[in-house]
KEVEX-549668 format. One record per residue: x, y, z of N, C-alpha, C in turn. Coordinates in steps of 0.05 Angstrom, whole numbers, padded with zeros to 5 digits, always signed. Each point is the difference from the previous one (the first is absolute). Layout:
% residues N
XYZXYZXYZ...
% end
This chain:
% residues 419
-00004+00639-00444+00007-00027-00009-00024-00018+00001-00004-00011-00023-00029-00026+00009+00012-00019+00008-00022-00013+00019+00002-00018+00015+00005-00025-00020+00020-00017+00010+00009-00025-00015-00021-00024+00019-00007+00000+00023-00027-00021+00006-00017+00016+00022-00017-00019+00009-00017+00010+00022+00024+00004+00035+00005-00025-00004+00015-00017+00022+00022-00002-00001+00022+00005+00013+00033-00004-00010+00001-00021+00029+00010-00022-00007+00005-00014+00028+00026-00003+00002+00020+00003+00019+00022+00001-00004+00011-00024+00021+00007-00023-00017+00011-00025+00016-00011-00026-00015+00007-00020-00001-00010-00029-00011+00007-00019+00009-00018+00001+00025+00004-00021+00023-00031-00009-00011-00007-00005+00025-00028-00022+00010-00021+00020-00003+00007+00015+00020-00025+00028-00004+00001+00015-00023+00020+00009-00010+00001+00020-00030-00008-00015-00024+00006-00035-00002-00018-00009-00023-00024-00002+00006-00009-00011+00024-00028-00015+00007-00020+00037-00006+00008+00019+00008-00007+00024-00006-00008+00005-00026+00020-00007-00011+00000+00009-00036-00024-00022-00013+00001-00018+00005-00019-00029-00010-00030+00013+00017-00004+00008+00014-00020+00010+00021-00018+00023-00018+00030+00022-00012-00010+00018-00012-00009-00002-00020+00004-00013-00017-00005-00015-00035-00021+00000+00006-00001-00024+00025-00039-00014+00010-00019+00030-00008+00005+00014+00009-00022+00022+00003+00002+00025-00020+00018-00004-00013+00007+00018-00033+00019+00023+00010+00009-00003+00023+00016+00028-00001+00037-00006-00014+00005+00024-00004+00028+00003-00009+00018-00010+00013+00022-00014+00001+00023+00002+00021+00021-00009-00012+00030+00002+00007+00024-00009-00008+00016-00008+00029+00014-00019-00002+00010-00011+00019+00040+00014-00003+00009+00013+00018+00031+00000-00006+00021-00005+00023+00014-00015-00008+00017-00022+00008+00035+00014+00003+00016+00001+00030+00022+00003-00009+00020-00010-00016-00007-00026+00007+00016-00021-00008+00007-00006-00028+00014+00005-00017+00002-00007-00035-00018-00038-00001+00003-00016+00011-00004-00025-00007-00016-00009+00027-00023-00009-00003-00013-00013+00025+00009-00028+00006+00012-00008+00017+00009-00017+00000-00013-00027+00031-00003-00018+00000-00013-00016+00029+00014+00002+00014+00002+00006+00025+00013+00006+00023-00019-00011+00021+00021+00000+00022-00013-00014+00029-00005-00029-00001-00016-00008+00016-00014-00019+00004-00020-00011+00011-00012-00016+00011-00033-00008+00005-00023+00027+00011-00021-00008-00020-00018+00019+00018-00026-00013-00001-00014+00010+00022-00023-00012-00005-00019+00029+00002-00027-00010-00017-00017+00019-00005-00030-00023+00011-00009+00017+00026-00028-00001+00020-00020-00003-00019-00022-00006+00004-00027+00002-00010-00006+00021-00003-00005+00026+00013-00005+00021-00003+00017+00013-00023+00026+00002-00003+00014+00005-00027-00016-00016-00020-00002-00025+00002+00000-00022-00028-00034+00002-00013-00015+00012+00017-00031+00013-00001+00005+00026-00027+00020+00020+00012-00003+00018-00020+00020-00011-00024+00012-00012+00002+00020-00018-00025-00022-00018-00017-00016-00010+00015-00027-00020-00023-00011+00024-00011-00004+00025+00006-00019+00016-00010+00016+00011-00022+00028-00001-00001+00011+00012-00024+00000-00037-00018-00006-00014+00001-00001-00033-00010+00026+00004-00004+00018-00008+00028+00025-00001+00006+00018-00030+00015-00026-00007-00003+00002-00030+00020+00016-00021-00021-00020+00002-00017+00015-00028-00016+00022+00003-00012+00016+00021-00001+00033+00008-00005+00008-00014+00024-00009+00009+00024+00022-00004+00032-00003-00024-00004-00021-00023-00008-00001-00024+00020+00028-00010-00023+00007+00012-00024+00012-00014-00019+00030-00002+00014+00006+00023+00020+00022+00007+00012+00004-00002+00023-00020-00005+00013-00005-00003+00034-00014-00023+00005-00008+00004+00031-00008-00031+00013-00024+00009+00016-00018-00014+00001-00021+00008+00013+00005-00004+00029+00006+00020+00023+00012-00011+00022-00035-00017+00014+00009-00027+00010-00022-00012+00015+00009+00006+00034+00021+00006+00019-00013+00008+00024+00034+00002+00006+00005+00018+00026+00003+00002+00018+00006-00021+00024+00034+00012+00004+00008-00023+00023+00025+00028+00012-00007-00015+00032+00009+00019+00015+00025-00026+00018+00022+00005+00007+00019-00017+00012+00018+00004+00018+00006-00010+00022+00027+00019+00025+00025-00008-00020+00029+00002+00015+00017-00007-00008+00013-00027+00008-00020-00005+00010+00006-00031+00001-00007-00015-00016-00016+00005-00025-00024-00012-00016-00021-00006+00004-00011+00011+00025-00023-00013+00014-00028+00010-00011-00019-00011-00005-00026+00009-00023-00012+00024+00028-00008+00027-00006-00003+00012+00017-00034-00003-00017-00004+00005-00023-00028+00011-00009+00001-00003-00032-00027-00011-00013-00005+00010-00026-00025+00001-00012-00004+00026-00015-00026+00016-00010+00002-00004-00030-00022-00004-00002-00006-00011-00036+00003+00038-00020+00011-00007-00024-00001+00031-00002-00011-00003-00036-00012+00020-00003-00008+00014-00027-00030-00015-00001+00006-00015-00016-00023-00010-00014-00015-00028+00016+00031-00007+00016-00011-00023+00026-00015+00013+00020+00006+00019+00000-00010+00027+00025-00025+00005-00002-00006-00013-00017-00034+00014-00017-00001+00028-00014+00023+00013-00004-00006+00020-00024-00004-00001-00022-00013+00018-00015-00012-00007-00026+00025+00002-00024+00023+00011+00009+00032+00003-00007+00017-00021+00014+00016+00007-00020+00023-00015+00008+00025+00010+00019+00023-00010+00008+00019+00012+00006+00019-00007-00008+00018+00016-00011+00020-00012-00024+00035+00001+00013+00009-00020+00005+00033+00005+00004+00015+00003-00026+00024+00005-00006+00012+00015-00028+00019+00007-00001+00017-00001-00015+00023+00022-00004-00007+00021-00010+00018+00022+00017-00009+00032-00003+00004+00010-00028+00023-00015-00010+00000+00004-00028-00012-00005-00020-00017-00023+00009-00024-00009-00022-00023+00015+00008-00007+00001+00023-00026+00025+00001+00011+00021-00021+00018+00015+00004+00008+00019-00008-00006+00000-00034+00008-00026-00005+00009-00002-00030-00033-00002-00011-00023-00018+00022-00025+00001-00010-00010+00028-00010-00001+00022+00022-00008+00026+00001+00006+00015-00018+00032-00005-00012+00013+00011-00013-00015-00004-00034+00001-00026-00006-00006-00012-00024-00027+00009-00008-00019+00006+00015-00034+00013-00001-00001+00022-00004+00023+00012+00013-00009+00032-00004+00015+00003-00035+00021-00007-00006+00008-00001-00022-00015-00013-00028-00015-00016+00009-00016-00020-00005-00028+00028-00010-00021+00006+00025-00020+00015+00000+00007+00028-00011+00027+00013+00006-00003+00023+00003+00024+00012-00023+00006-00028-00013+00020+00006-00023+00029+00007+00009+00022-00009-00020+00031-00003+00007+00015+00029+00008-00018+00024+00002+00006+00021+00003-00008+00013+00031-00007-00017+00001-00017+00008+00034+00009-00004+00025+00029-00007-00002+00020+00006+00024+00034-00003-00014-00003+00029+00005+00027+00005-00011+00020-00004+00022+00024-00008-00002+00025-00002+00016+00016+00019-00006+00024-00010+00015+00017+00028+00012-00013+00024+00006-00011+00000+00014-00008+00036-00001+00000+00002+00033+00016+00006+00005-00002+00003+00031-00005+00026+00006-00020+00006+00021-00017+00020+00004+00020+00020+00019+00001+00026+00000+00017+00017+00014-00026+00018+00018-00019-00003-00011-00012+00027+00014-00032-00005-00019-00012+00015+00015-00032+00011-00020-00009+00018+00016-00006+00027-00020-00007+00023+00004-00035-00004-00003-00015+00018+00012-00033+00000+00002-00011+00032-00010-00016-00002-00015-00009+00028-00006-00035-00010+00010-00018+00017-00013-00031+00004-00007-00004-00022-00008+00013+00002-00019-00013-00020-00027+00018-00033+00002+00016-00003+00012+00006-00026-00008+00032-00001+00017+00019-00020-00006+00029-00004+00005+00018+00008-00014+00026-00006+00007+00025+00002-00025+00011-00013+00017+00017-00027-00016+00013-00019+00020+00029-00003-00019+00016+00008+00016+00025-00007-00006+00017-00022-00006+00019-00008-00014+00018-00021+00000+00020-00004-00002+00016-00022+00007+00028+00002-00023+00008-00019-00004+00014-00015-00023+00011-00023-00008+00015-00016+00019+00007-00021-00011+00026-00014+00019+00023+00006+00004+00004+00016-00016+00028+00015-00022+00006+00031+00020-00028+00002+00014+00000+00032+00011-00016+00018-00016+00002-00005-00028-00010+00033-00019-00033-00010+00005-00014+00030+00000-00022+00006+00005-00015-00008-00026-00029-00009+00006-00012-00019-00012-00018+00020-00006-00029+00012-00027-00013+00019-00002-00023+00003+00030-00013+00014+00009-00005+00000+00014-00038-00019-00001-00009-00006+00017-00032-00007-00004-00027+00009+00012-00016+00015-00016-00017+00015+00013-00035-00028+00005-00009+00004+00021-00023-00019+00006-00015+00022+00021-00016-00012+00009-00030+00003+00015+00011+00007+00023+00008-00039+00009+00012+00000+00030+00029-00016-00001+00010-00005+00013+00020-00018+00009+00003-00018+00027-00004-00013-00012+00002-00025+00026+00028-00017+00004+00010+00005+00023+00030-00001+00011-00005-00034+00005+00005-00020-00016+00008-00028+00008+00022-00011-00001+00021+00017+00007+00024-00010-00004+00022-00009+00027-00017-00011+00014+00016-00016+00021+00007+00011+00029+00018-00009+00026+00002+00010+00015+00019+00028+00005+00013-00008-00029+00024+00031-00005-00026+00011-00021-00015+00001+00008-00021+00027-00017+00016+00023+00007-00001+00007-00032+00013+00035-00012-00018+00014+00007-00034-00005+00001-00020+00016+00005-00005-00004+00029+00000-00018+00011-00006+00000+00027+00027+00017+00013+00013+00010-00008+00031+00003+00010+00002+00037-00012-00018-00002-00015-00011+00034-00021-00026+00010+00027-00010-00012+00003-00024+00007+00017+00007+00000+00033+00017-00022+00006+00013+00003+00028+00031+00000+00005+00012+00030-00014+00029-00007-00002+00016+00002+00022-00005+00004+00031+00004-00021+00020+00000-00017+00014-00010-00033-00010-00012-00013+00012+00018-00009+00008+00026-00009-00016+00026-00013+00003-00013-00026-00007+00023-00017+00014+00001-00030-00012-00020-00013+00012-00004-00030-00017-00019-00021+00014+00005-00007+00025-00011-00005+00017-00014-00011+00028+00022-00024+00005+00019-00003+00009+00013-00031+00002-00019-00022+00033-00004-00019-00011-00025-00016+00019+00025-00014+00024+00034-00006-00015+00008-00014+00023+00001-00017-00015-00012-00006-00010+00002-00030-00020+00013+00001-00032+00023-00023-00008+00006-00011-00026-00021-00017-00002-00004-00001-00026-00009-00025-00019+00021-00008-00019+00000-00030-00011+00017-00012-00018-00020-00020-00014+00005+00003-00019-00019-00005-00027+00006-00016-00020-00008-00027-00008+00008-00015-00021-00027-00018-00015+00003-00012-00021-00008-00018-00021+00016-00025-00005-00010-00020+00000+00012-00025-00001-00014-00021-00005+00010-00024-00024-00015-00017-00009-00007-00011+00026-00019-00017+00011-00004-00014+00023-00033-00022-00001+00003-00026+00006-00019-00013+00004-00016+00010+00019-00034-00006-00019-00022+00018+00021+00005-00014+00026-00006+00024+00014-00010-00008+00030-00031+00006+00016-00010-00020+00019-00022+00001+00016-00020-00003-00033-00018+00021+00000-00017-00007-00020+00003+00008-00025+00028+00016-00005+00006+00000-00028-00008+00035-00009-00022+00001+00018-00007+00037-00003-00008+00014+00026+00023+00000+00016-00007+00016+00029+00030+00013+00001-00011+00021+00018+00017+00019+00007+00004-00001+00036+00029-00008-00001+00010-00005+00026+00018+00020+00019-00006+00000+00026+00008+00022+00015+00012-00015+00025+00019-00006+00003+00022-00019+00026+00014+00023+00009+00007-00003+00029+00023+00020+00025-00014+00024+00008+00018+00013-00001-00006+00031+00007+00025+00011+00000-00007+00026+00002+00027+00023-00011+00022-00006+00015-00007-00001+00025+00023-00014+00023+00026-00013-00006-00019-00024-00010+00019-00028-00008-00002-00008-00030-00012+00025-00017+00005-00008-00018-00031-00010-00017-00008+00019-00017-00038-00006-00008+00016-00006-00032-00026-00025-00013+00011-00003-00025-00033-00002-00010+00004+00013-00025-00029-00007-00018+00002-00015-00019-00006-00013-00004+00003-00020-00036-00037+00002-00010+00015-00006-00024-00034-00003-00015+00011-00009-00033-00013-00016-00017+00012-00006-00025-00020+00026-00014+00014+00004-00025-00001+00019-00011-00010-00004-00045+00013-00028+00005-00004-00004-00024-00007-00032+00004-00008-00018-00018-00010-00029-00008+00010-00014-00019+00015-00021+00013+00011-00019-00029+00026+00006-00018+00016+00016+00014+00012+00018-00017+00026-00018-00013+00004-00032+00000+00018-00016-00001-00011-00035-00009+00016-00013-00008-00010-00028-00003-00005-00012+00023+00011+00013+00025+00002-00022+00034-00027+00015+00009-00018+00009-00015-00021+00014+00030+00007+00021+00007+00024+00012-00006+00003+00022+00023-00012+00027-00012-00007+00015+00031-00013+00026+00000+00022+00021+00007-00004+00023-00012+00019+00023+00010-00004+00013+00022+00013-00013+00022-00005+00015+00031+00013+00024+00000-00025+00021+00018+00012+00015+00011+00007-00002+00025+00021+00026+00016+00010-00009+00027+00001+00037+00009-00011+00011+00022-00001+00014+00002+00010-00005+00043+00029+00009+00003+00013-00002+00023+00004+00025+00013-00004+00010+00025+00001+00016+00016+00008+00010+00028+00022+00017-00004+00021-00002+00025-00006+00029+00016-00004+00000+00024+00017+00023+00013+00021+00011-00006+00012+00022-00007+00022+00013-00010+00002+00024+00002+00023+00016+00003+00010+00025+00002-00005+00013-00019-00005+00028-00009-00020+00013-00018+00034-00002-00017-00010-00005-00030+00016+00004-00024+00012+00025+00000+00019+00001-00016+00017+00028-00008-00016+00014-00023-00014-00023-00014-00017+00011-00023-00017-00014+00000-00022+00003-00021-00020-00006-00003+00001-00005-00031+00001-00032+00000+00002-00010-00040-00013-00020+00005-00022-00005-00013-00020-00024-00013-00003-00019-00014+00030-00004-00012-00001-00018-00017+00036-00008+00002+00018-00003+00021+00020-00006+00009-00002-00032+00012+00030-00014-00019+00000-00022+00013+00010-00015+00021-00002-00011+00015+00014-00010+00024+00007-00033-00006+00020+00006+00022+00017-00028+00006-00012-00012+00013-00013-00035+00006-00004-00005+00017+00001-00006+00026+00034+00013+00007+00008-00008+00024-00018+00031+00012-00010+00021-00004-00008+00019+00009-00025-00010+00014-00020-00014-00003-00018-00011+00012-00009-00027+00004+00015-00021-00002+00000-00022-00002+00002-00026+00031+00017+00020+00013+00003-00019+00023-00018-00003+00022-00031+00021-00001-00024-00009+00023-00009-00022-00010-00003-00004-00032-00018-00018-00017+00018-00023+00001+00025-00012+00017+00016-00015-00017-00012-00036+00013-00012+00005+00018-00014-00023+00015-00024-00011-00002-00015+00023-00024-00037-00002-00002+00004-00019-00017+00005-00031-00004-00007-00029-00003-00031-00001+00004-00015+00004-00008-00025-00007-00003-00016-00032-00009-00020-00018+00009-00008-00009-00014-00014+00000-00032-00011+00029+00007-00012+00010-00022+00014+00022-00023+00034-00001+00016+00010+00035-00019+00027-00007+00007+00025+00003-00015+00023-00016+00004+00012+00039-00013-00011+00025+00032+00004+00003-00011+00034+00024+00002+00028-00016+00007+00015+00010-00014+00011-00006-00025-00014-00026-00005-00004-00017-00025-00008+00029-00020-00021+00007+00000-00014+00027-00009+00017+00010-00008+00009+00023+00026+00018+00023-00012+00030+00000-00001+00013-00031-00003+00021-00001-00006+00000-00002-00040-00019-00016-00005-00008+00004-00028-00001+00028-00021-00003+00017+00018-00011+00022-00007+00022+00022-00014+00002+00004-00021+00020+00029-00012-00012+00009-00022+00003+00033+00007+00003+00009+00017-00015+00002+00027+00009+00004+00018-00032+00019+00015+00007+00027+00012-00020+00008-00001-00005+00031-00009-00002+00016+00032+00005+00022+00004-00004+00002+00033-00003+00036+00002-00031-00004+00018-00018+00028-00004+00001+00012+00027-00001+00022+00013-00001+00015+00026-00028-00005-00009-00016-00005+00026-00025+00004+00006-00012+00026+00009-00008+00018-00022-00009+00029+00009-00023+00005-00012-00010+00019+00018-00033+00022-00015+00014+00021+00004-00025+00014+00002-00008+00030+00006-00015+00008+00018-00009+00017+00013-00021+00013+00020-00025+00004-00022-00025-00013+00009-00016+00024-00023+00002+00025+00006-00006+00007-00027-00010+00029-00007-00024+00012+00006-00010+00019+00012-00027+00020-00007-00006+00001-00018+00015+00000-00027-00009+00005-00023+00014-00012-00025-00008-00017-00020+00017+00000-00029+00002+00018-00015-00024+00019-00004-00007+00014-00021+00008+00034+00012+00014+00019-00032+00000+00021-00002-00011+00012-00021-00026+00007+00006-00019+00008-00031+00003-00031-00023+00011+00002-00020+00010-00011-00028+00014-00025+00012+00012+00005+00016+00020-00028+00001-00009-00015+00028+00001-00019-00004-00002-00022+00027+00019-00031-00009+00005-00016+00026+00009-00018+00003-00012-00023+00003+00017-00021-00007-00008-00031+00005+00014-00017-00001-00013-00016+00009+00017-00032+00013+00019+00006+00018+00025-00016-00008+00022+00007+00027+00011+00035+00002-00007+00005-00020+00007+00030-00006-00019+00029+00028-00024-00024+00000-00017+00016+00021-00002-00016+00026+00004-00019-00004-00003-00020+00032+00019-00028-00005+00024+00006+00008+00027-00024-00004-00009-00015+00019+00000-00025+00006-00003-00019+00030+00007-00019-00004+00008-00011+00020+00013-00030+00017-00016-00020-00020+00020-00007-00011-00007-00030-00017-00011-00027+00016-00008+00015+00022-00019-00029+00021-00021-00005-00005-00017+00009-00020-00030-00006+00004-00004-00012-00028+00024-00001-00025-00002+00005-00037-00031+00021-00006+00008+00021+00008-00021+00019+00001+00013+00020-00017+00027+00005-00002+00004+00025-00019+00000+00000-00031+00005-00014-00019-00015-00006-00029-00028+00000+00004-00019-00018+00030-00027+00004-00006-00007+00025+00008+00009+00021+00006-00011+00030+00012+00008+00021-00025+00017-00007-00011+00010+00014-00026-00032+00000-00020-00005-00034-00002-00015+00002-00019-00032-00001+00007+00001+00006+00026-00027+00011+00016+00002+00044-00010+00016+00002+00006+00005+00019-00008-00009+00015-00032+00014-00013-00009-00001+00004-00032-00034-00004-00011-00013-00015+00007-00030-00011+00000-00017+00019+00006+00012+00014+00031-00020+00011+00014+00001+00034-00012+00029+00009-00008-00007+00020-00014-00010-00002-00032-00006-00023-00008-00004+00008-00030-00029-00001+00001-00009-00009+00021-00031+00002+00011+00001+00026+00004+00015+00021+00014-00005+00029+00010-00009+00006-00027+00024+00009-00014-00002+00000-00036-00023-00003-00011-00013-00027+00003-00015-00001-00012-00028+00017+00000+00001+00007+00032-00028+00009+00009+00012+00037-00001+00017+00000-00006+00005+00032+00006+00016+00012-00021+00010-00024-00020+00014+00011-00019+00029+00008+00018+00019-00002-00026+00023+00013+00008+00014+00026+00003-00003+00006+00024-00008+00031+00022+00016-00012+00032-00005+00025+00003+00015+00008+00030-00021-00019+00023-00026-00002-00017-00020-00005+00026+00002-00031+00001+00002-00012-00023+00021-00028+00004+00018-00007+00018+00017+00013-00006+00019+00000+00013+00008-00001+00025-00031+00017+00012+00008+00006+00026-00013-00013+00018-00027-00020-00018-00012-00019+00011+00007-00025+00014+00022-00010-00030+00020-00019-00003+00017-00007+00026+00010+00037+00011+00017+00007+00023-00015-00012+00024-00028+00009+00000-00005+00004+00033-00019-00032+00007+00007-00018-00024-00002-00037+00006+00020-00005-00003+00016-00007-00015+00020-00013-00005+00032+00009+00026-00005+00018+00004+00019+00014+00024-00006-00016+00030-00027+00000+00001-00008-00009+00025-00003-00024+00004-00012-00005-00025+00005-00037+00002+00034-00015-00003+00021+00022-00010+00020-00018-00004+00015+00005+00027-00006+00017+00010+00012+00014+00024-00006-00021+00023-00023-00015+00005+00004-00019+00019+00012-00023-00019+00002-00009-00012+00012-00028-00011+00023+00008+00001+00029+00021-00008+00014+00003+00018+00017+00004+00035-00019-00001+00005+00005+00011+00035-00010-00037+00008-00017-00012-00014-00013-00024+00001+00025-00027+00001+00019+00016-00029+00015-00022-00003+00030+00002+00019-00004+00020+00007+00024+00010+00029-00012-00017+00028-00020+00001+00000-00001-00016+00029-00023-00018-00002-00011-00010-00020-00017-00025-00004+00001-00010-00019+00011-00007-00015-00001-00020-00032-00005-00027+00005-00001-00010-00018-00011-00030+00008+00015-00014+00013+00033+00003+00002+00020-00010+00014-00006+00001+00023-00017+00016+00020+00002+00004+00016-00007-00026+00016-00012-00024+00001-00002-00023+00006+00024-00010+00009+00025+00004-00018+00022-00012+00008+00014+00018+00024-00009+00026+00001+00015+00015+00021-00012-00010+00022-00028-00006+00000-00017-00004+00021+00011-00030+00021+00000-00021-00029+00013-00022+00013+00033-00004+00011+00013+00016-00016+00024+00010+00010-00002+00005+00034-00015+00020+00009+00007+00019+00010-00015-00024+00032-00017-00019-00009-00017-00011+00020+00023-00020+00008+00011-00014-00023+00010-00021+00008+00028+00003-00007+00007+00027+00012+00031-00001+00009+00020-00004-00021-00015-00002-00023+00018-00019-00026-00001-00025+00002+00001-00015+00028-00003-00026-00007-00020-00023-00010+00013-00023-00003-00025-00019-00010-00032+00005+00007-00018-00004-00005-00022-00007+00020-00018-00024-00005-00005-00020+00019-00018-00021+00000-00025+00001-00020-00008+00016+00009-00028+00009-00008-00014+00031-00013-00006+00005-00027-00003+00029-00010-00020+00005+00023-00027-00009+00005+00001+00018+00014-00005+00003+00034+00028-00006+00002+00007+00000+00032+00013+00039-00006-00001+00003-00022+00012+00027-00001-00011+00018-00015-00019-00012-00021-00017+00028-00008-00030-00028-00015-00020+00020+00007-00024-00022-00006-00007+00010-00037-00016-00018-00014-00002-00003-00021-00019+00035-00016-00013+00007+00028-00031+00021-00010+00027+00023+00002+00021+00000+00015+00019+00023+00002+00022+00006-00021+00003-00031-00018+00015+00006-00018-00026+00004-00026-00008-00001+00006-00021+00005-00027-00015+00034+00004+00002+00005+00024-00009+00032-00001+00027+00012-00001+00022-00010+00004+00025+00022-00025+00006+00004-00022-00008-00017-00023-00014-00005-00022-00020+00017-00005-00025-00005+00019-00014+00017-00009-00002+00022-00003+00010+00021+00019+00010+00021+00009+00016+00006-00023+00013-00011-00012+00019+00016-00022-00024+00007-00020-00010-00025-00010-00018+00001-00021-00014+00014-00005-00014+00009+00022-00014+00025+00004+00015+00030-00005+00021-00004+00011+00010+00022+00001+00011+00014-00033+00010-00026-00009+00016+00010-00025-00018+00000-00026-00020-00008+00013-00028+00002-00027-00010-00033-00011+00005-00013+00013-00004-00028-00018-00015-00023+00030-00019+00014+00019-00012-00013+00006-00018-00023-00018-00014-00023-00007-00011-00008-00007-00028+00008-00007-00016+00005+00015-00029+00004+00001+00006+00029-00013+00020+00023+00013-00006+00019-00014+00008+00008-00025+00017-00016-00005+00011+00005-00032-00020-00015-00022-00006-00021+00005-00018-00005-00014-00025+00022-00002-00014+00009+00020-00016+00022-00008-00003+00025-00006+00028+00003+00002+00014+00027-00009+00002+00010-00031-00022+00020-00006+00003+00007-00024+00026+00012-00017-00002+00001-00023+00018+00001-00020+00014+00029+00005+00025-00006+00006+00015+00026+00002-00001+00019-00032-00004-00012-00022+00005+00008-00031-00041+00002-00005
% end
């Protein structure tokens, strides 16, 4: 059978387009395939780091996002009392030579989407084709499918295959068909969008409580979106909870399910059951990863994004590790051509580097400030920040991530071109 591309990427998320747009960059083949018959926006807020938005300028991806997103200017950290615990300037206030972009996941999505269609022509990610399996010979793959309908789709022969299809990866699940289910952390999240007047400076991302009593994130997501000023807040709420009966990602909840820690947070600055009484639907996620792996790759096929390293939505690190990912192998590619020895290069960085930024976002993410002040001051009020944690201590937990997840300052800037 001849090969129908170089590259079969199987998924059209964050990593499987930013991949395909990556690959064009450097002339190789690829097709993107999608289960889903209709791509449609789903979820809600995300933000994408400097380190992501570095390899996003290099595909000239920027001036789409700012059309859809907000340039986040800093960081604010808060107890549940409202009390100002800390705040760090971020992206471009930070002194990076990037930006940092807050967004709806659906408009990233729809940017990434529209380029590759755009660059790589209306044929270059086909839908419905949901992947069952892919076989490996000498010479190349055979990747299976089948419609929405069930009947089997012709089959597609490529080079390699790259598994980007999420935390229910068919290939990660082909390659480790015992792993069982995702990791449950102990923790719900509850999830919404809502018109809302800016708050603090109009582009910061806010982090008040702790899991205890109740941690809430907000950040606006979109600008102007109305005649009153208003911005489309996000709200991202997080409970202690008994592990789910299932595991669904896009299920809606009632507010009375998480509503009554938040029902007193009267803020001067955030009104806010004001917030998420506004809010329908909102959406409500188990907080789960995975263990890393030793390995993504089997000869021909390897994995990515959440598909190879799922993690704790504490750090907004998993869209930017997808498309660290996708970058760093089309650089393998480039220098080795598309081969096994790619592949396996791809494996033995991208494995090790994602492998601490998960274990990172389990017991240090940037939240961890609030556990810290939590944990000093009992939950209660405190006079003085720092009668309980000093200013050089909240700024080396910060740093410590930064480092860790790839988006130190000094070093990213001198960090050569993954492509």
């Amino acid at each position: 059978m001849e090969k129908d591309t170089e590259v079969a990427i199987i998924g059209a998320g964050a990593g499987g387009l930013v991949l395909a747009l990556s690959l064009h960059q450097i002339g190789v083949s690829c097709r993107v395939y999608e289960a889903v018959q209709d791509i449609k926006a789903v979820g809600a807020g995300i933000n994408l780091l400097p380190h992501a938005v570095r390899e996003l300028d290099e595909l000239d991806l920027v001036p789409a996002l700012d059309k859809v997103g907000i340039r986040t200017k800093d960081a604010s950290y808060f107890n549940q009392h409202g009390q100002h615990i800390y705040t760090e300037p971020a992206g471009e206030a930070a002194g990076y030579p990037w930006p940092q972009f807050s967004l709806h996941r659906g408009d990233m999505q729809r940017v990434f989407l529209d380029a590759v269609l755009e660059r790589l022509g209306p044929d270059s990610v086909a839908t419905g084709h949901r992947c069952l399996k892919v076989e490996q010979d000498s010479d190349g793959v055979t990747v299976f499918f089948e419609a929405p309908n069930g009947e089997r789709i012709e089959p597609v022969r490529a080079s390699v295959a790259i598994g980007c299809d999420g935390i229910n990866s068919v290939l990660r699940r082909q390659l480790y068909p015992n792993e069982g289910d995702p990791i449950y952390s102990g923790l719900t999240i509850w999830r919404g969008v809502t018109p809302f007047k800016p708050v603090l400076s109009g582009a910061n991302t806010i982090r008040a409580g702790w899991m205890t009593c109740g941690k809430l994130m907000v950040y606006p997501i979109r600008n102007n979106i109305d005649a009153e000023g208003n911005q489309l807040m996000n709200w991202v709420a997080t409970l202690e909870r008994p592990r789910p009966a299932s595991y669904d990602w896009n299920r809606a909840s009632s507010l009375d399910a998480f509503f009554e820690p938040y029902r007193n947070w009267h803020f001067d600055w955030l009104d806010v059951p004001g917030l998420l009484q506004k809010t329908d639907p909102a959406l409500i996620f188990p907080m789960v990863d995975r263990d890393p792996l030793p390995t993504w790759t089997s000869e021909r096929i390897t994995l990515l994004g959440d598909a190879a390293h799922p993690m704790y939505p504490r750090g907004s690190n998993g869209a930017g590790q997808a498309i660290l990912d996708a970058r760093y192998l089309t650089g393998c590619f480039k220098r080795k051509g598309v081969s096994v020895e790619a592949l396996e290069e791809f494996d033995e960085v991208r494995v090790a580097a994602t492998s601490k930024v998960v274990l990172m976002n389990r017991a240090n993410p940037p939240d961890t400030v609030l556990r810290v002040v939590y944990d000093r001051s009992g939950g209660k009020p405190f006079n003085h920040i720092s009668d309980v944690i000093s200013e050089a201590e909240l700024r080396e937990i910060g740093a410590r991530y930064r480092a860790v997840a790839g988006f130190d300052i000094e070093a990213l800037s001198k960090r050569a071109s993954f492509v």
